[in-house]
N, CA and C of each residue as an Amber inpcrd file, in Angstrom:
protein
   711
  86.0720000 312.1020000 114.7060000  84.9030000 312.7560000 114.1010000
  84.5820000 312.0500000 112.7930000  83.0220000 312.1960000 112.3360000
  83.0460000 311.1020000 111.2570000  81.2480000 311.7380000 110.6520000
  80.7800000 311.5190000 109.5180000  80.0750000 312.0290000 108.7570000
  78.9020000 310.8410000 109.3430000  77.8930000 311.3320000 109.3630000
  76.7130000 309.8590000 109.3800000  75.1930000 310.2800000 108.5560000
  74.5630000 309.3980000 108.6160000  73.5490000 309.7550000 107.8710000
  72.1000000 308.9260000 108.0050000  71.0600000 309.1930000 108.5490000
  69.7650000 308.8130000 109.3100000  68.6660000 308.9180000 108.0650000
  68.2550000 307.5650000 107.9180000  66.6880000 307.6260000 106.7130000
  65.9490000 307.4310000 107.2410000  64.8340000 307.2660000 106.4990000
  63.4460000 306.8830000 106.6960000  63.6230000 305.5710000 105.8550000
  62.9670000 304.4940000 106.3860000  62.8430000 303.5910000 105.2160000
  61.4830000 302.9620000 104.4770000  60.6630000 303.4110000 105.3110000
  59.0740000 302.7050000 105.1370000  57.8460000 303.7530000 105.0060000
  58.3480000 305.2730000 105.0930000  57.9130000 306.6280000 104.9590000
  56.6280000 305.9880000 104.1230000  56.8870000 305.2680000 102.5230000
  56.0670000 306.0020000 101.3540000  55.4240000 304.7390000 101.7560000
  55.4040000 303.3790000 101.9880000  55.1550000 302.6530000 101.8860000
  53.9190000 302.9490000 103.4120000  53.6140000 303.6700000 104.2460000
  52.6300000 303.7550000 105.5070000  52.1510000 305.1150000 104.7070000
  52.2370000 305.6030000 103.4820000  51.4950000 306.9010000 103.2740000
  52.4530000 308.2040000 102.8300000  53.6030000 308.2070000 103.4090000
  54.2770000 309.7370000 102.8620000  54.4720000 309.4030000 101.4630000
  54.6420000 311.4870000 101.5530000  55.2430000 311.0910000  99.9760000
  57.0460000 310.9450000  99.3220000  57.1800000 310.8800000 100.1740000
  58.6070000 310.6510000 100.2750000  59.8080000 310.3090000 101.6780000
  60.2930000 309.8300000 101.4330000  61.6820000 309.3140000 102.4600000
  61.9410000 310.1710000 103.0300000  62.9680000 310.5680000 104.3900000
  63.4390000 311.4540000 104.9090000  64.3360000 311.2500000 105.1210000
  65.9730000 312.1110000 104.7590000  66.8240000 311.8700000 105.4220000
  67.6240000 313.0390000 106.2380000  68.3740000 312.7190000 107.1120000
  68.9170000 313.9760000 108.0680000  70.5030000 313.1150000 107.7970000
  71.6820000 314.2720000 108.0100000  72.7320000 313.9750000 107.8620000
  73.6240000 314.8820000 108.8400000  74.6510000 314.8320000 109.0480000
  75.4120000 315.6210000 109.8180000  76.7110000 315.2500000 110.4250000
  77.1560000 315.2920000 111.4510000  78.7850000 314.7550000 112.1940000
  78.4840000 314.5150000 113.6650000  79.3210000 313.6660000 114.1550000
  79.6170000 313.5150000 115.2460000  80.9300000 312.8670000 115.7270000
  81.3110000 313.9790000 116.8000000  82.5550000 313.7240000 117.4320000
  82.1730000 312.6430000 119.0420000  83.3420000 312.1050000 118.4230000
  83.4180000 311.0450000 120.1870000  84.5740000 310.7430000 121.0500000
  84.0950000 311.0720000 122.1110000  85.2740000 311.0880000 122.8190000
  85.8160000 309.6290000 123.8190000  86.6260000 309.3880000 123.7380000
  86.6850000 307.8890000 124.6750000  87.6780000 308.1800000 126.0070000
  87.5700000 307.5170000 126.7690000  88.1840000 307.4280000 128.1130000
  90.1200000 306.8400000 127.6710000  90.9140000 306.4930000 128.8060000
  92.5110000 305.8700000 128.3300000  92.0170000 304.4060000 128.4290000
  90.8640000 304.3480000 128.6680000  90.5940000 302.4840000 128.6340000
  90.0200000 302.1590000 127.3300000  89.7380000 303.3830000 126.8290000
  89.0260000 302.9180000 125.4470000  87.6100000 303.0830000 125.3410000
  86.8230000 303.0280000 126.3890000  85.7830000 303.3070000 126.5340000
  84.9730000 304.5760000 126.5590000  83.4130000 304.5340000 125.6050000
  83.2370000 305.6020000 125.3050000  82.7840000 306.7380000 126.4410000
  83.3740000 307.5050000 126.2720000  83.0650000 308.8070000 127.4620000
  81.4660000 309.9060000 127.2650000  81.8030000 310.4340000 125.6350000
  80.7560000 311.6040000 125.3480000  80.7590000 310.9860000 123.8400000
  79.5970000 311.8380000 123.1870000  79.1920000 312.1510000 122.0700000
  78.3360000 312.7480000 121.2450000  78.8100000 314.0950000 120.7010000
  78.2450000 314.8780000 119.7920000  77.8600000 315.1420000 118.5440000
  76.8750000 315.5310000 118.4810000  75.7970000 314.8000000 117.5120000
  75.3970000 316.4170000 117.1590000  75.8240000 316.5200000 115.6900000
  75.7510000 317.8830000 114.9700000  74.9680000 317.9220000 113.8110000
  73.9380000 318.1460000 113.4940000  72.8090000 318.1940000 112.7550000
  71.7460000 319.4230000 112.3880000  71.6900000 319.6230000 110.6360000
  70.2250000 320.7220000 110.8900000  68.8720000 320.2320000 111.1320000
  68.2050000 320.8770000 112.2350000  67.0930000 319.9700000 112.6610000
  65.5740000 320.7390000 112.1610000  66.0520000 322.3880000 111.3060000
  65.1220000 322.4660000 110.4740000  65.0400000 322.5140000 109.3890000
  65.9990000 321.9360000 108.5890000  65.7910000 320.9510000 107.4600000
  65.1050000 319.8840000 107.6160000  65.3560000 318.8720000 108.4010000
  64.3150000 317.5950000 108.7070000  62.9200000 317.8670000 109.3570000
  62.4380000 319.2530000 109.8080000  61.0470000 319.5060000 109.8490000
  60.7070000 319.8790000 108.5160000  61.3560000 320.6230000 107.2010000
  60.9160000 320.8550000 106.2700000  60.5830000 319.7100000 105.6520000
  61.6700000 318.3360000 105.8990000  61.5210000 317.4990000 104.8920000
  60.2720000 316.3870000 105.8730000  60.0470000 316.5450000 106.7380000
  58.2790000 316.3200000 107.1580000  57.2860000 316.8310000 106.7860000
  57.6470000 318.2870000 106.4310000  56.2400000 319.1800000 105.8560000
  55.6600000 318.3680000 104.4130000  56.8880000 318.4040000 103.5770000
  57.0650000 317.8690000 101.9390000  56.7640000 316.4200000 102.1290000
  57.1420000 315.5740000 102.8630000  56.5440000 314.2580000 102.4830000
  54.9930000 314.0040000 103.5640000  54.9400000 314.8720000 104.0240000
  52.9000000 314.6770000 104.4760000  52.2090000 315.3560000 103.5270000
  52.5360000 316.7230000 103.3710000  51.5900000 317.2920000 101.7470000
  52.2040000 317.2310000 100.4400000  53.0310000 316.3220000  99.9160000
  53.0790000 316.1600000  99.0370000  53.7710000 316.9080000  98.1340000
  54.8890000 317.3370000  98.6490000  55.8870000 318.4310000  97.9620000
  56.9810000 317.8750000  97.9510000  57.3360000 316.6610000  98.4770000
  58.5610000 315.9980000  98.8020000  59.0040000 315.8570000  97.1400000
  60.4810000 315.9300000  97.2600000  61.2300000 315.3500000  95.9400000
  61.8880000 314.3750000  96.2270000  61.9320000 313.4750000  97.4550000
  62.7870000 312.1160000  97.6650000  63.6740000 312.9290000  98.7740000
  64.2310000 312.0570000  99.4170000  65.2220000 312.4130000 100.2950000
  66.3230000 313.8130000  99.6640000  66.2140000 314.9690000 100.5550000
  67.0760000 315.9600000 100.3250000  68.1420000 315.6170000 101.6880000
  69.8680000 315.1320000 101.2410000  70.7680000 315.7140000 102.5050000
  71.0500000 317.5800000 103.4180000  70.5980000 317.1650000 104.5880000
  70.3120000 318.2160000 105.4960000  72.0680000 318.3250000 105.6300000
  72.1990000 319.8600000 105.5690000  73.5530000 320.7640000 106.0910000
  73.2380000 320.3020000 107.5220000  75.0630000 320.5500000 108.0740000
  75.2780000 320.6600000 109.5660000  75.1680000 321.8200000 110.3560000
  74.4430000 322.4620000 110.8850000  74.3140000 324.0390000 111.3570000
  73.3770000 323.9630000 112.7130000  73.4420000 322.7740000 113.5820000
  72.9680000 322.6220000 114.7860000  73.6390000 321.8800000 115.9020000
  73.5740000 321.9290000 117.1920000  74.6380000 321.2230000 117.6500000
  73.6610000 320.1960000 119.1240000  73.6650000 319.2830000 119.0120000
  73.0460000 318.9580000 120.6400000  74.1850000 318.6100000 121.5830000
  74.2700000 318.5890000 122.7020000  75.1580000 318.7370000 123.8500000
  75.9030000 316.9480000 123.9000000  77.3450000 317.6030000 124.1130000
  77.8000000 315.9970000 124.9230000  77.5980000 315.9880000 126.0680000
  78.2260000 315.0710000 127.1700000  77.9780000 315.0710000 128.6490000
  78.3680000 313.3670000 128.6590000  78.3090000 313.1930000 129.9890000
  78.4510000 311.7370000 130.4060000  78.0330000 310.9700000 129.8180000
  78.4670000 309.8650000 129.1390000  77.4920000 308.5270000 128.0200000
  76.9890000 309.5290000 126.6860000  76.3460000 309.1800000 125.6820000
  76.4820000 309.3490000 124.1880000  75.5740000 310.0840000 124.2880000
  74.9950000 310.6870000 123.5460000  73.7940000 311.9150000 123.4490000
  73.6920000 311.4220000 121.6890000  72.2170000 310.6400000 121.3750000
  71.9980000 310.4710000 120.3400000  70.8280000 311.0590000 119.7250000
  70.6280000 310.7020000 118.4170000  69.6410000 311.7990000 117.9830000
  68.9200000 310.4460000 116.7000000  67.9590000 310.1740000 116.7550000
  67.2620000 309.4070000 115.2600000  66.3300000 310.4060000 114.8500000
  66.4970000 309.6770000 113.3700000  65.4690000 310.4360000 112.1920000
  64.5680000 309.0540000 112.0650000  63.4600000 309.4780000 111.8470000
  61.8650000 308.7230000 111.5360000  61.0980000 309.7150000 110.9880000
  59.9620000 308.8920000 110.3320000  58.9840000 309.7990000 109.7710000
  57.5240000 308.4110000 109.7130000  56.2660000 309.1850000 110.1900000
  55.4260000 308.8110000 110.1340000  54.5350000 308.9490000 108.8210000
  53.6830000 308.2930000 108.8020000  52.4090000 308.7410000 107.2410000
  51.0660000 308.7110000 108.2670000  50.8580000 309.0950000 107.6720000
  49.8710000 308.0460000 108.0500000  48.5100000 308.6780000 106.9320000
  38.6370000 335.5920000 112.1960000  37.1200000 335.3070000 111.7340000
  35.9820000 335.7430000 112.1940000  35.4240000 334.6620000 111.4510000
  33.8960000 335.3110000 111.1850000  33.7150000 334.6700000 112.1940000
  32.2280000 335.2820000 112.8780000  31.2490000 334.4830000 113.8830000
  31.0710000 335.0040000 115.0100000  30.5610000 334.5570000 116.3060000
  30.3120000 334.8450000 117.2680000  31.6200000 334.8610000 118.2850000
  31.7750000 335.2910000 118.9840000  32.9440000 335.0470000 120.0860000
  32.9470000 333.6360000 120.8780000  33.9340000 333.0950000 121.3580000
  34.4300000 331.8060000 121.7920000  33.0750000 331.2610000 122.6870000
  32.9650000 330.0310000 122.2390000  32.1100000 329.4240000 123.6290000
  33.3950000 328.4160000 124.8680000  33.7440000 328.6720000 125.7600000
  35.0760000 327.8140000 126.2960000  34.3920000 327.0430000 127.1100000
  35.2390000 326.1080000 126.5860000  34.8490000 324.3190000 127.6570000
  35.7800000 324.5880000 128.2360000  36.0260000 322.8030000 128.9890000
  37.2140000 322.3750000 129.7460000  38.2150000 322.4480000 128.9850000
  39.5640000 322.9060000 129.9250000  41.3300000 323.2370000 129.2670000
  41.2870000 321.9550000 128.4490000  42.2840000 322.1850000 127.5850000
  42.8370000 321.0530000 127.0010000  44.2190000 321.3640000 126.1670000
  45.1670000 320.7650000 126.7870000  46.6810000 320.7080000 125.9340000
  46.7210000 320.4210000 125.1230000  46.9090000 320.6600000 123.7450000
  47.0530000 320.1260000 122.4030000  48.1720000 319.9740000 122.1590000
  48.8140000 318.8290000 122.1410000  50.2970000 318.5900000 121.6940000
  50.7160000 318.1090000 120.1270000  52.2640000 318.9510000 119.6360000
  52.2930000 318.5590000 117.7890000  52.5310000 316.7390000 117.9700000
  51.8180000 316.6600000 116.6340000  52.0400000 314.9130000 116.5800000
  51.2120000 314.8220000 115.0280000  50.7930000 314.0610000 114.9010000
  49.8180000 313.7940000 113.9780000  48.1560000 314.2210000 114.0220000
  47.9650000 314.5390000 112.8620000  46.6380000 314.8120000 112.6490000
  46.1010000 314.2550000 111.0990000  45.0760000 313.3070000 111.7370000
  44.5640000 312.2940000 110.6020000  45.7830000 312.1120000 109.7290000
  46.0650000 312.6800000 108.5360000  47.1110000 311.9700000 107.4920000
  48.2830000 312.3110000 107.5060000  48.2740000 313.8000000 108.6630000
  48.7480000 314.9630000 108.3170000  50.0520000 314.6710000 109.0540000
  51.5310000 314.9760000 109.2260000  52.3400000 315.1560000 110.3110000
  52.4590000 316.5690000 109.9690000  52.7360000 316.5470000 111.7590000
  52.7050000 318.1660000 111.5250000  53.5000000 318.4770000 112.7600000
  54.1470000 319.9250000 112.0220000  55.0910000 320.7640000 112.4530000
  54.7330000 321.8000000 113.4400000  55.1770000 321.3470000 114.5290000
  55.0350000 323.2390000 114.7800000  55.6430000 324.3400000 114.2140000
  55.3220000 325.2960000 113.6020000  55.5020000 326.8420000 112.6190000
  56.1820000 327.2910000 113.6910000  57.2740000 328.3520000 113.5840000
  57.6840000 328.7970000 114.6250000  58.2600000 330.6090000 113.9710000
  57.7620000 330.2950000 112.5010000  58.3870000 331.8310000 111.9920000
  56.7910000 332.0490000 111.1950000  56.7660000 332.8710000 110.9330000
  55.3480000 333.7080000 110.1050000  55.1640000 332.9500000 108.9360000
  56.4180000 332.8050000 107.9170000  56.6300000 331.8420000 106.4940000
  56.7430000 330.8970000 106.5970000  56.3070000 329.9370000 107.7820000
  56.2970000 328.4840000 108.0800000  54.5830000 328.5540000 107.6460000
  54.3940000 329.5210000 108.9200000  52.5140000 329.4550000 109.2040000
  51.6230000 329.8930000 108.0570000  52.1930000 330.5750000 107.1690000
  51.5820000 330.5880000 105.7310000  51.6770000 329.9010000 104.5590000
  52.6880000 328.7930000 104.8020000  52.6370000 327.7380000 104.2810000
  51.1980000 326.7600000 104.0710000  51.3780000 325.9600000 102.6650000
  50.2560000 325.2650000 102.5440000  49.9820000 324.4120000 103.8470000
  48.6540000 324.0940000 104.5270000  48.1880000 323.0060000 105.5750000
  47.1510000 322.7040000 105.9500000  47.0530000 321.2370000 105.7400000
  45.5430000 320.6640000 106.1780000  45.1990000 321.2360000 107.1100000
  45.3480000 321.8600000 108.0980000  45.2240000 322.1130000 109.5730000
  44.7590000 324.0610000 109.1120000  43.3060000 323.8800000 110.0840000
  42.4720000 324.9370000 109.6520000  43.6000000 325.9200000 110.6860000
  44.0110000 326.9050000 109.9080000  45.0060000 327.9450000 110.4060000
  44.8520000 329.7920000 110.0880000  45.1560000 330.3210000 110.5380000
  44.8020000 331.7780000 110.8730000  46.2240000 332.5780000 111.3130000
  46.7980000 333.4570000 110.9540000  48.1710000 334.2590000 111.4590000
  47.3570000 335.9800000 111.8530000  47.8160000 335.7120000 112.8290000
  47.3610000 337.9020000 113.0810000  48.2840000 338.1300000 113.8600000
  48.5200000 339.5040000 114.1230000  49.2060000 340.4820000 114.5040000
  49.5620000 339.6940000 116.0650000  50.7170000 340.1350000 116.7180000
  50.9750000 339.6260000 118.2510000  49.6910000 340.3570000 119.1950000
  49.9030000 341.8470000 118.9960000  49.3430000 342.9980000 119.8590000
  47.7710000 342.8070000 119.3290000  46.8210000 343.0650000 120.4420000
  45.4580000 343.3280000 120.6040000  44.8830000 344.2380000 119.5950000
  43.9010000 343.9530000 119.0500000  42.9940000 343.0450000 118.6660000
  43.4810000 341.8140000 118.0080000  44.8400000 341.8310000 117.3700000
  44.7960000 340.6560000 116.7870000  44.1540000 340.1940000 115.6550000
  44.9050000 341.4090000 114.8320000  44.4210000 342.2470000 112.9360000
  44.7000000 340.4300000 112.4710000  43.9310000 339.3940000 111.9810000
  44.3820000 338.2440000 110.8550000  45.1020000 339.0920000 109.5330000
  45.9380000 338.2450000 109.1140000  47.1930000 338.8700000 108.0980000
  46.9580000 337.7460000 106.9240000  46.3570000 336.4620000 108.1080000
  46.6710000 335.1360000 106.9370000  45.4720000 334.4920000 107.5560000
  44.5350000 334.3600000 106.2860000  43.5900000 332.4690000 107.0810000
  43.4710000 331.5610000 105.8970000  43.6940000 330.4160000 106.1820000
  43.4350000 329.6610000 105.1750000  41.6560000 329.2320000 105.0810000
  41.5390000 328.3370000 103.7660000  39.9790000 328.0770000 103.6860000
  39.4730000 327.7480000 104.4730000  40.5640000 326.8900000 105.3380000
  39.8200000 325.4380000 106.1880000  39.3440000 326.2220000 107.0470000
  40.2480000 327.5480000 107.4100000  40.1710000 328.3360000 108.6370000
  38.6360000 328.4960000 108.7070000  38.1990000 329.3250000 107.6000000
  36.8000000 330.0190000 107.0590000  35.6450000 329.2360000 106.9420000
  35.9020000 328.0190000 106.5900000  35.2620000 327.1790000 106.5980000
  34.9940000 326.5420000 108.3020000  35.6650000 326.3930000 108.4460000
  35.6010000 325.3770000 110.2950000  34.7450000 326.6360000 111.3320000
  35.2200000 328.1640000 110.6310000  34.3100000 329.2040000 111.5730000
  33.2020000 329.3300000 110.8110000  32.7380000 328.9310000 110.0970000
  31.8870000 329.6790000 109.1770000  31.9730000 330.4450000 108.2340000
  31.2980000 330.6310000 107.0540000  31.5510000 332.1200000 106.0260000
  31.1920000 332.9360000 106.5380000  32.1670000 334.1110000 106.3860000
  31.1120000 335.8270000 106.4780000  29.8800000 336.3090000 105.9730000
  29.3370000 336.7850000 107.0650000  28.2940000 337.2060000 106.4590000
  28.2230000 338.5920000 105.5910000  27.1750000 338.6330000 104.9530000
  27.2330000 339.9650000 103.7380000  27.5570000 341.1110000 104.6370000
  28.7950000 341.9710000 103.9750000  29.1740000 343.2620000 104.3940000
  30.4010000 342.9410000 105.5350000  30.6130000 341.6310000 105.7630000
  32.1850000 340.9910000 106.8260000  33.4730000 341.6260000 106.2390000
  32.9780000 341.1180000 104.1890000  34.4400000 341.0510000 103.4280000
  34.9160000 340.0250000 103.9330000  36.1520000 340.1040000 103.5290000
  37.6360000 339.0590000 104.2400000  37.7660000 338.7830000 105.0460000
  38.3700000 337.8220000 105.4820000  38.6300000 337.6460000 106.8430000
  40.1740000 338.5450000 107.2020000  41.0420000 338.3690000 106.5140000
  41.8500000 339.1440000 106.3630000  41.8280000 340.7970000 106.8000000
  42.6970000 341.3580000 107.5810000  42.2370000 343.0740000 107.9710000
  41.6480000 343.2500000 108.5640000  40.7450000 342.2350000 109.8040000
  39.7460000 342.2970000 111.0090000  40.6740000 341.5070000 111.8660000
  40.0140000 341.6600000 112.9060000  40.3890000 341.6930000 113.8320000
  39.7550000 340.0160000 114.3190000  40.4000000 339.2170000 114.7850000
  40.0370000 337.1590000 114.6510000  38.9800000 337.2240000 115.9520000
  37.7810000 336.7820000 115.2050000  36.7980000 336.7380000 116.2930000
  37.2050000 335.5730000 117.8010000  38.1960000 335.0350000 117.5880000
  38.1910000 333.7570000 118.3550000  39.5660000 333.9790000 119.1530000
  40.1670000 334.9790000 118.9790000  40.6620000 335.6250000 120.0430000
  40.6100000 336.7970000 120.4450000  38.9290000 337.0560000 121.1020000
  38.6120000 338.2250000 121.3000000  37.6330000 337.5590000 122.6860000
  38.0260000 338.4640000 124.2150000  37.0970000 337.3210000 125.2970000
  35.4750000 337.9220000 124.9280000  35.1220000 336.3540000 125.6210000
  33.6200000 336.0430000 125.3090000  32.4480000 337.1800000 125.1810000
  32.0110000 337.8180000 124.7690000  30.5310000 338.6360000 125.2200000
  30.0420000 337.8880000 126.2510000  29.8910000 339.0060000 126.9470000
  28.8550000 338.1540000 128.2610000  29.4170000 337.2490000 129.2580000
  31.0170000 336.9720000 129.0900000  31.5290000 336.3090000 129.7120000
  31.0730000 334.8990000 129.8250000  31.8580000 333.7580000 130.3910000
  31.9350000 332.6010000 130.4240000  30.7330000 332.1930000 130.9750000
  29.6740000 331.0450000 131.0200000  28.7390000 330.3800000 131.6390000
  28.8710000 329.9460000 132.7290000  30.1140000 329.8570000 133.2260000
  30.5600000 328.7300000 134.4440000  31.8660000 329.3340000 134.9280000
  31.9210000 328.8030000 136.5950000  33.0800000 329.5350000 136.8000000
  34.1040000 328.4870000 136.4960000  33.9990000 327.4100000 136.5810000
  35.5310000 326.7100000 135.3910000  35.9040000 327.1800000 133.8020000
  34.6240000 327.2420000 133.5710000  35.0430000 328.1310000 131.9440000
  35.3420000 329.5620000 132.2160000  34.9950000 330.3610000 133.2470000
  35.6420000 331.5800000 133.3580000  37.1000000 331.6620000 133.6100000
  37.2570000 330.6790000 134.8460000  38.8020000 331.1160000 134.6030000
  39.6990000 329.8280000 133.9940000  39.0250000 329.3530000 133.0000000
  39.7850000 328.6060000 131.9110000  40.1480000 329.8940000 130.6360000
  39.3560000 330.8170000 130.4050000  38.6940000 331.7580000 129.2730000
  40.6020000 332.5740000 130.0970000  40.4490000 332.6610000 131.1530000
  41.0340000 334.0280000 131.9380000  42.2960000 333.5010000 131.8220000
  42.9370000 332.2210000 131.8040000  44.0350000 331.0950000 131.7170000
  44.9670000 331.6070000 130.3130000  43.7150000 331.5780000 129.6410000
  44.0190000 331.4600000 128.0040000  44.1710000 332.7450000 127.6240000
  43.6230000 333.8810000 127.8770000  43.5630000 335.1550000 127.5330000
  44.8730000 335.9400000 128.6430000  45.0910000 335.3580000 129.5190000
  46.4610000 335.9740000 130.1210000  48.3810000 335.3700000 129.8490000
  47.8880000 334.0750000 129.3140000  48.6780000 333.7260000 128.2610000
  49.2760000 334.2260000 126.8360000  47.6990000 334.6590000 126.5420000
  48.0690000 335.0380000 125.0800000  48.5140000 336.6190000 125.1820000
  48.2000000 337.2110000 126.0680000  48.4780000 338.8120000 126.2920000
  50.2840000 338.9300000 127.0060000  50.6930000 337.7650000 127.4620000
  52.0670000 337.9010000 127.6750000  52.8420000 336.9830000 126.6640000
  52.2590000 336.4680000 125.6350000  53.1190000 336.3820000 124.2910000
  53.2870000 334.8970000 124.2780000  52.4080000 334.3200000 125.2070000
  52.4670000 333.0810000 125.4200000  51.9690000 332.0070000 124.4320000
  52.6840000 330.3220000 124.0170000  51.3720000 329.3430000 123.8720000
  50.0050000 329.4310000 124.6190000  49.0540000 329.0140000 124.0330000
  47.7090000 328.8490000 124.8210000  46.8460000 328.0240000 124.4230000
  46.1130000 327.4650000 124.7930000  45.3020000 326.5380000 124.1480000
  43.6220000 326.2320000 124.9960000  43.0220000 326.3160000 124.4170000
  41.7640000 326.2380000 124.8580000  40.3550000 325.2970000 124.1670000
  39.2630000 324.7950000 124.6340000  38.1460000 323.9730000 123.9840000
  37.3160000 325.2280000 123.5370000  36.7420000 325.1830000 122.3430000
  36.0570000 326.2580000 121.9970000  34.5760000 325.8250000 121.4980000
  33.6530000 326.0080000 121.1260000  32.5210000 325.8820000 120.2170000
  31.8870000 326.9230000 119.3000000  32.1630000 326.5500000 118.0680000
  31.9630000 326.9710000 116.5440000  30.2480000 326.7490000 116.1340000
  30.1070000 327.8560000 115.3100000  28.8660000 327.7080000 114.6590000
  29.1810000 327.6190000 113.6270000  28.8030000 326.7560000 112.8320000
  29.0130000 326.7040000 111.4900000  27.6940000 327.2850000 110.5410000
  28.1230000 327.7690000 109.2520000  27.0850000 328.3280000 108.4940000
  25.8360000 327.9390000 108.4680000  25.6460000 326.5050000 109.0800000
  24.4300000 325.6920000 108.7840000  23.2610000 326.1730000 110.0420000
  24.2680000 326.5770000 111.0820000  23.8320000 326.6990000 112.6620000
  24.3920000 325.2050000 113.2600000  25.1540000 324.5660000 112.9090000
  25.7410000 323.5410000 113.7530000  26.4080000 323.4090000 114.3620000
  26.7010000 323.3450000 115.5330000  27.5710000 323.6180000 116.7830000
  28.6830000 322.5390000 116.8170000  30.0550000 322.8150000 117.1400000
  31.0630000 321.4620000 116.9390000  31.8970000 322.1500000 118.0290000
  32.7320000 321.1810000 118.3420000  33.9120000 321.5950000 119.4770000
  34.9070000 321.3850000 118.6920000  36.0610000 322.0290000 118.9670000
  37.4490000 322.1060000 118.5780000  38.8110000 322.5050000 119.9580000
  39.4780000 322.0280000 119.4450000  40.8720000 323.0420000 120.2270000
  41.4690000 323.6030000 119.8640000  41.3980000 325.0140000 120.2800000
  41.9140000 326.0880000 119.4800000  43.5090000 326.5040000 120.1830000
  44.4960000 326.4550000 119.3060000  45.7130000 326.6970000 119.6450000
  46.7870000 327.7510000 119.2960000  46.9580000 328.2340000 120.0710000
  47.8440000 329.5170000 119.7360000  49.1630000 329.8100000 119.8220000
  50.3160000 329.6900000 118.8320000  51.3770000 329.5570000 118.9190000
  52.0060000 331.0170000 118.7290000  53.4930000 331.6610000 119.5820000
  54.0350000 332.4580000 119.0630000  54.7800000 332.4210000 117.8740000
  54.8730000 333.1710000 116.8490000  55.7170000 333.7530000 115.9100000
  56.6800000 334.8080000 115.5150000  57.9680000 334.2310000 114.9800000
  58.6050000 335.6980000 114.7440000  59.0350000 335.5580000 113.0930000
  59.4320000 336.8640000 112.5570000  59.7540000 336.9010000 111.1970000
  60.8290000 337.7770000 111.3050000  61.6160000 337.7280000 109.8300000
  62.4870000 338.4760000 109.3390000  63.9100000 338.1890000 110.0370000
  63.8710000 337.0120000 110.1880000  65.2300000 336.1970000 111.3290000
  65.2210000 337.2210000 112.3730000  63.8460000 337.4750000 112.9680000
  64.1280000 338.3120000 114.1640000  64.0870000 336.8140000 115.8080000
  64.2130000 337.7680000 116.9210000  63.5180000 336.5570000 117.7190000
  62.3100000 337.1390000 118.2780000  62.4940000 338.2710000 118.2010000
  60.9980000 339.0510000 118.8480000  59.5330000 338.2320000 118.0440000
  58.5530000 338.3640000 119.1940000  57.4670000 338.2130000 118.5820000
  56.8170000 338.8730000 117.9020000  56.3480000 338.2960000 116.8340000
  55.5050000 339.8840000 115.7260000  54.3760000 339.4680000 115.8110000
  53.8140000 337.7540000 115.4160000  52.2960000 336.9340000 115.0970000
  52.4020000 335.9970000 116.1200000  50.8690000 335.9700000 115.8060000
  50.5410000 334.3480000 116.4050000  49.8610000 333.6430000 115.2390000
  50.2450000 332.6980000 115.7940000  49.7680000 331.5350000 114.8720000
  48.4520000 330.4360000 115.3920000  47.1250000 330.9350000 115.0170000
  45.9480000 330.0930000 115.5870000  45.3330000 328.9440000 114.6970000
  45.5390000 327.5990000 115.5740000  45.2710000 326.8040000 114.4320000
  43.3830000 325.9750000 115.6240000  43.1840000 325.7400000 114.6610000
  42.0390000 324.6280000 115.2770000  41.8260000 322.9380000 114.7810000
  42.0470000 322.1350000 116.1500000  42.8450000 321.0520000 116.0530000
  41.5930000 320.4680000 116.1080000
């Protein structure tokens, strides 16, 4: 068994604001010939999403060493693990296009995390974001500007967005235009009612009256080191 330790080396130099490093142990096991059999690879792996959050927006303090408090599996041949780091509401109800999977990766400058607890998703983020309640209607708790902005402002007598109920996961008035957008709409809305990811093409009016497409994505959340679901987390990609 033996201590190791994984950087970033070119992080600041393509754009972050800082290095990343992950640290941890791994045990290895060898065969009577000498040859390697298994190897386990023990690491915290949400420390090194935090220290992605901090060097894309700018909170990074330089490489922080990550505690050991995760484990990935041995088995036949080595089981390895690398660290890298890249740089680089209000309104009307949903208009739904064609499905579309939105997978985490990058966005414009941004790397980005998937949130997976409530105090992830209220964290600062470029990424126009929204938190409400799990259960129907789906009370918003949290939106950021971008959120408000990408749907539009409220109109006089809305208030907050906050304490209503998120226009954009609420199904269509009038139902879908088409029967692929109907049961794309029906895909997404029976997903999200069994606590599911979901993801869907939407179209936004913006304050101006300008129409834009987005993908709107809906992640589960839990809080209070529970595992139950309490929020979702709606971002528009």
């Amino acid at each position: 068994m033996a201590p190791w330790l994984f950087t970033t080396t070119n992080a600041v130099s393509l754009g972050a604001e800082a290095e990343c490093a992950l640290n941890g142990m791994v045990r290895i096991a060898f065969t009577n010939q000498n040859k390697l059999r298994s190897a386990e690879w023990v690491f915290d792996s949400m420390t090194f999403m935090q220290q992605l959050l901090c060097a894309a927006n700018g909170n990074g303090q330089g490489p922080a060493p990550s505690g050991a408090s995760g484990a990935s599996g041995a088995g036949g041949g080595s089981s390895s693990s690398s660290a890298s780091s890249s740089a680089g509401g209000a309104g009307g109800g949903p208009s739904v296009g064609s499905g579309h999977r939105a997978a985490p990766g990058r966005v414009g400058n941004d790397v980005v995390v998937v949130a997976t607890t409530v105090q992830m998703a209220c964290g600062n983020s470029t990424l126009a974001r929204a938190v409400v309640h799990a259960a129907p209607p789906f009370v918003c708790v949290h939106a950021a500007p971008s959120w408000a902005a990408a749907v539009g402002s409220p109109g006089a007598g809305h208030g907050p967005l906050t304490g209503r109920p998120l226009s954009l996961l609420q199904p269509p008035a009038g139902g879908a235009s088409g029967p692929g957008e109907a049961s794309e709409a029906a895909r997404f809305f029976r997903e999200l009612h069994a606590g599911r990811p979901a993801s869907m093409v939407v179209t936004l009016k913006a304050s101006d009256g300008k129409l834009t497409q987005s993908v709107l994505r809906v992640l589960p959340l839990t809080s209070n080191n529970s595992s139950e679901i309490s929020h979702f987390l709606a971002e528009l990609i």
